[in-house]
C-alpha positions in Angstrom: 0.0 0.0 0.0 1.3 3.3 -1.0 3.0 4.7 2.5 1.5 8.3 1.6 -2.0 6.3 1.4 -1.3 4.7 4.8 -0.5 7.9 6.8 -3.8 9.8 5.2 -5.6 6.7 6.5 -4.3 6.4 10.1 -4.5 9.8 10.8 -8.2 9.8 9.8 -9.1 6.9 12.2 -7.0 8.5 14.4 -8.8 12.1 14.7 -11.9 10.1 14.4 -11.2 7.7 17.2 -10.1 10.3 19.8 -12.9 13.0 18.6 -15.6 9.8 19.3 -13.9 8.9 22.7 -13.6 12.3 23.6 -17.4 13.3 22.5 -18.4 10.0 25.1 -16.3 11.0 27.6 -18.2 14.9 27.9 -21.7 13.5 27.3 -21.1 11.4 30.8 -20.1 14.9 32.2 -22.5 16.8 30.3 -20.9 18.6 27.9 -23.0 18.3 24.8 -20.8 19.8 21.7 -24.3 19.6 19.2 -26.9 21.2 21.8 -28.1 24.4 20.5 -27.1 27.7 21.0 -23.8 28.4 22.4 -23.8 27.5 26.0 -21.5 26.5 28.3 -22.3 22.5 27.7 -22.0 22.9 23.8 -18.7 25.2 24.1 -17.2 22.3 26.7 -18.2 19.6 24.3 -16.8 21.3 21.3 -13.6 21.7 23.6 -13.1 18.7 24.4 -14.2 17.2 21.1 -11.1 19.1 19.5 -9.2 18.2 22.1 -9.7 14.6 21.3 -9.3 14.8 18.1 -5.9 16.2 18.5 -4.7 13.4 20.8 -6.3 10.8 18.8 -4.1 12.2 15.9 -1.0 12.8 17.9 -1.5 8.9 18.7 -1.6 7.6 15.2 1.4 9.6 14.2 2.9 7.9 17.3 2.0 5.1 16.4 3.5 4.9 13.0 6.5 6.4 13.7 7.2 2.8 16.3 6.3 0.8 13.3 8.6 2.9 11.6 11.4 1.9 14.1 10.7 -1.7 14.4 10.9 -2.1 10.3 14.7 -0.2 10.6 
């Protein structure tokens, strides 16, 4: 599989994966990042929604760079 093809790929499931875990994780706290308006539960959810995506991101880049290693 073409490696550019790969990264595209694990860095989408990665984004995904964290922004789903992290969307979970504030509806048990009660952050809601798709309730309407602009309140303090939507602006927490969308927080921590980014924020999750971020990490989730960070850890497929992580991720691939230890295959990376173990291939060398």
């Amino acid at each position: 599989m073409h490696p550019l093809l790969v990264e595209g790929l694990t860095d989408a499931v990665g984004f995904m994966g964290g922004v789903l875990i992290a969307y979970l994780l504030g509806k048990l706290v009660g952050f809601d990042p798709l309730a309407q308006g602009y309140d303090g539960s939507a602006i927490g959810g969308i927080l921590m929604a980014g924020i999750g995506g971020g990490l989730g991101l960070q850890g497929a880049r992580r991720w691939r760079a230890s295959r990376r290693k173990k291939e060398d």
